[in-house]
N, C-alpha and C positions, 0 to 999 in steps of 0.2 A: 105501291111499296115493293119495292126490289127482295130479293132474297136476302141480301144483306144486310139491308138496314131491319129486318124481320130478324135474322139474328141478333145485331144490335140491340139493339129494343129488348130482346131476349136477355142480353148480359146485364142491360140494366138495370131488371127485372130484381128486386135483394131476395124475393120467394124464389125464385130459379134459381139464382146463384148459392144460396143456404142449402136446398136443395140438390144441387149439382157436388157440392161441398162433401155435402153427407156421405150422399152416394160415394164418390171419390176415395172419404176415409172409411167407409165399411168395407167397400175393395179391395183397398188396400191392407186392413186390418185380416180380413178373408185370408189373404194373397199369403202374410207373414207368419199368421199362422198355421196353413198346410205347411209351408215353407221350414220353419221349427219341428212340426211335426217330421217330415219325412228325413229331416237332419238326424232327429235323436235316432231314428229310426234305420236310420246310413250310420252313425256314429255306435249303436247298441250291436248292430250286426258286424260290422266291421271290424273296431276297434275297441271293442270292451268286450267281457268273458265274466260269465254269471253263472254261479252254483246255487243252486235251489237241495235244500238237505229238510227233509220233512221228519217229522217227529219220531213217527217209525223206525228210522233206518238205525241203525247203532250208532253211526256216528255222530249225530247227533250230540247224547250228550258229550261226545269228547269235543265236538265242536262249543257246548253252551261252557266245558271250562277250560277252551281255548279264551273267549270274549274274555270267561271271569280273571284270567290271568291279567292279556291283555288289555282286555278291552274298560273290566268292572276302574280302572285308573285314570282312564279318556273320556268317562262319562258323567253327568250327574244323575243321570236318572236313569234308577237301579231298582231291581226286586231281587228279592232273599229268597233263597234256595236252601230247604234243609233236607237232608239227608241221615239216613241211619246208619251205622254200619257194623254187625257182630262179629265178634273175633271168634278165634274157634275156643276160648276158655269161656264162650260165653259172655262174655263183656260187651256193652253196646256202647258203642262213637258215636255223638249228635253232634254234626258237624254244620256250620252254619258259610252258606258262601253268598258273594251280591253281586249277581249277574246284571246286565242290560237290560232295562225291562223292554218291554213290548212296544215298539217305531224303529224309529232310522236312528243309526249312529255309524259314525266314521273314525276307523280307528288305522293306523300307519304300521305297516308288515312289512319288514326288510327295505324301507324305504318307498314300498309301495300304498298308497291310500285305497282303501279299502272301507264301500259303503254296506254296512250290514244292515236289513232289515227283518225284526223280528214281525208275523205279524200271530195271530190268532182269531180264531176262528168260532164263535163266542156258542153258535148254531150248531156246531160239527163236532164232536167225542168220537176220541179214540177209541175202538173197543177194546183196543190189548192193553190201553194204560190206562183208561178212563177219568181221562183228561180232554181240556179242550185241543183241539188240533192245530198244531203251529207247525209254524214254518220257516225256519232264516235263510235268508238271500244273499251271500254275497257279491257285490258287484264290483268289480276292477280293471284300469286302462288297461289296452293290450291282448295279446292272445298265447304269451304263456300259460297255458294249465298247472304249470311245477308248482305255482303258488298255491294253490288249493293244496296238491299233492305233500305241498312242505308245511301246509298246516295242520295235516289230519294225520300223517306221518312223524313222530320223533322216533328217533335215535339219536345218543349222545356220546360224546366221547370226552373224556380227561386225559390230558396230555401233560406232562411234567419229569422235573429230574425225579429222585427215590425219596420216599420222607418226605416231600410235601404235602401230603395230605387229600391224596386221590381219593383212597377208600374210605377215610374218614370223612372225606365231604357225603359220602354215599350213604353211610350210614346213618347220618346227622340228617338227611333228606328223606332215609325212610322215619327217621323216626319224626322225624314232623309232618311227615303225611299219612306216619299212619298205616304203613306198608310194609311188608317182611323183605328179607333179601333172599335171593337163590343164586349162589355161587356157583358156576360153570367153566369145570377145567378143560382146556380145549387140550391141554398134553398129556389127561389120562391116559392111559394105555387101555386099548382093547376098544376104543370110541370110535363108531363108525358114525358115516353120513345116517345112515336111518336110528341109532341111537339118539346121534344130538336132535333129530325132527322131532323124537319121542319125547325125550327132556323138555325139550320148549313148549309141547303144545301140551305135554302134564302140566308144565307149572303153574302155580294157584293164580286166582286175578289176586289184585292190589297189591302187587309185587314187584319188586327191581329184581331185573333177569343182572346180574354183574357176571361180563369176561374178563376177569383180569390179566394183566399183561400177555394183549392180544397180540403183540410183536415176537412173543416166544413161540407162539404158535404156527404162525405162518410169516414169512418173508415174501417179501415185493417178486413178483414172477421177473424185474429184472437181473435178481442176483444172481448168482452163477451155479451152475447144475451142481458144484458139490455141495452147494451151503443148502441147496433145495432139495438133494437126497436125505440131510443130513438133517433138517426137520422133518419131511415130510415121513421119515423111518417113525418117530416117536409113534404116531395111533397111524389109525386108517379114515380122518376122517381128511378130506377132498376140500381145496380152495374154494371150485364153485358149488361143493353140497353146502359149505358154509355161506355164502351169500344166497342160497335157496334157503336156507333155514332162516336168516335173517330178514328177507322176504315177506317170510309166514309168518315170522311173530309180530312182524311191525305189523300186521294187521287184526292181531288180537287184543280183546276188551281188557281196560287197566291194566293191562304191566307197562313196563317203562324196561328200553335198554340201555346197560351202559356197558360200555368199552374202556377199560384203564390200557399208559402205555408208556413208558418211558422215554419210547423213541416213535416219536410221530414218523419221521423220513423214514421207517421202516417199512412202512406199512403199503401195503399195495392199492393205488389209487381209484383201483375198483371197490374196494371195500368202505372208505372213506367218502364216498360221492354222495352227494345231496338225494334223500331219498331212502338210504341204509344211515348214515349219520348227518344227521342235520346241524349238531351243534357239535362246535369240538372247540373244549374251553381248556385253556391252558392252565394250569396250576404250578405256579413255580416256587421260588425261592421267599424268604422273609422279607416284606416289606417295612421301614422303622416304626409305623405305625403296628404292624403286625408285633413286634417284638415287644414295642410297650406293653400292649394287652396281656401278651402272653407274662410279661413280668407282672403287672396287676395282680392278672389270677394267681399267679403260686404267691407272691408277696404283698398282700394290703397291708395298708398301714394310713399313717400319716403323711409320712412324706414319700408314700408310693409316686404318686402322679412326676414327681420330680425324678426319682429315680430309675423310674420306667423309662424317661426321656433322655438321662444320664447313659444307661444300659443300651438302649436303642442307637445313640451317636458312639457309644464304645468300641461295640462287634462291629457298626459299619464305615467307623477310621479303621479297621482292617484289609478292607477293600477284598472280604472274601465271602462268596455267599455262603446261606446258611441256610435248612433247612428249618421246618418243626419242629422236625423229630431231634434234631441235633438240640434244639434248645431246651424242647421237653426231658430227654437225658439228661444236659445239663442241669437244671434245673433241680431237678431228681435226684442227682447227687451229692446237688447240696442243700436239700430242703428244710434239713435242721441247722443252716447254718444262718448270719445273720444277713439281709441282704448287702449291707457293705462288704461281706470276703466273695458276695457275689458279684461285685461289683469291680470286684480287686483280682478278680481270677478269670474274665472274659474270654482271655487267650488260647485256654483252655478246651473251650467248646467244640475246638477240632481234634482234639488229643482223646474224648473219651470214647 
């Protein structure tokens, strides 16, 4: 028998060939999975960017009510988080929130997907908190860092004509969360750079730090030398002591900053960049929907709902905008009267 027909005989063999089979697909099975492996492994080093934030560190919890904002919406499966909190009259807040419980969940950041993983540690206590030890992961494509940075980081800013209702959204925000406000005039007089450091890093936690109308303060470093003597005379406090201050606070426990402005283009695009202000929401004029409401509240009735929608198409056949504040005045002026001479006197709303 030749060598070949000994191999033959060999193929015909159905024990060799099952055999030979096996072999084959375990190999191969071998092969695809190093192969997956060392991918994720090129693809984890490469092209994805992971922050590991462990229980300890402060941030922490702003990151557990980052998820609860975000995240407690995009998931079903949630654990309750309660919290205490005394005021200084002595009053205690029990506040209830439903964070992401403990696994993987993926929630979408500026357009980016973002895999978070809770885990814990069932063996392991904390001894500073004396809790068990956890740990969230996040994970996302790419090798921007800003994202993490623009998640543990707010700053906000309102932007709007006058009378829309900047600082009342601010107020309306502390009061449902529970947070006092601390007003900061940046054109006192006598206000240097190491005053305002002082300010900010006295002020209380769970509080909104508010600059209001940041554009009287300082002007865009393009405008022209006399308009920049001519603010910068009012205090002594310095453009970039003010983005070092800004700096510092965005890294302290519970406050929150906001910035009011009138005139966004004012503003110098140093102070604006992602990092010092993260969000910057406009607040503008009356929308008709806005207007009905606002009629609701001063006028219920019966056939409110009707004449709310009557009032709302009135002022905007005008084709002129209008503020809140404009409507709340109006309004106000005529509170004792019936809502039909309010209904009859629209035109008005710009004359008071």
């Amino acid at each position: 028998m030749t060598i070949i027909d000994y191999f033959s005989s060999l193929s015909d063999n159905p024990y060799f060939g099952a055999g030979f089979g096996l072999f084959g697909l375990g190999a191969s099975a071998a092969i695809l999975r190093k192969g997956y492996q060392a991918s994720l492994v090129l693809l984890r080093r490469h092209y994805m960017i992971t922050l590991e934030v462990p229980c300890r560190d402060k941030s922490y919890q702003w990151l557990l009510q980052w998820m609860t904002e975000k995240g407690a919406r995009q998931t079903q499966h949630l654990s309750v988080e309660t919290s205490f909190e005394q005021k200084e009259n002595g009053h205690i807040k029990t506040k209830y929130d439903f964070i992401p419980s403990v696994g993987t969940h993926f929630f979408k950041y500026r357009s980016t997907w973002i895999r978070v993983e809770r885990t814990r540690e069932q063996h392991t206590l904390d001894l500073h908190m004396g809790v068990p030890w956890e740990t969230v992961t996040l994970t996302a494509f790419g090798k921007n860092k800003a994202i993490y940075f623009n998640i543990l980081e707010e700053g906000y800013l309102l932007h709007g004509p006058p009378g829309c209702g900047k600082s009342s959204y601010i107020t309306a925000l502390a009061g449902e969360l529970g947070f006092s406000i601390s007003v900061l005039n940046l054109s006192e007089r006598g206000l240097s750079d190491d005053r305002l450091n002082h300010l900010l890093s006295i002020a209380p936690q769970q509080t909104i730090i508010l600059l209001e109308d940041i554009d009287a303060a300082f002007v865009s470093r393009e405008d022209t030398p006399q308009q920049k003597a001519a603010y910068e005379g009012l205090n002594r406090v310095t453009f970039s002591g003010l983005l070092n201050c800004l700096d510092g606070v965005a890294s302290t426990e519970a406050r929150i900053v906001f910035m009011t402005t009138n005139y966004l283009e004012r503003l110098d695009p140093a102070l604006i960049r992602p990092g010092r202000v993260d969000l910057k929401e406009y607040i503008g004029y009356c929308s008709p929907y806005q207007m009905k409401q606002m009629f609701l509240r001063f006028y219920p009735g019966e056939n409110s709902e009707n004449q709310g929608e009557m009032f709302a198409k009135t002022v905007k056949s005008f084709n002129m905008n209008v503020s809140p504040a404009q409507i709340q005045g109006f309004f106000m002026f005529y509170k004792h009267e019936h809502p039909e001479v309010v209904l009859k006197n629209c035109s008005k709303i710009w004359e008071l």
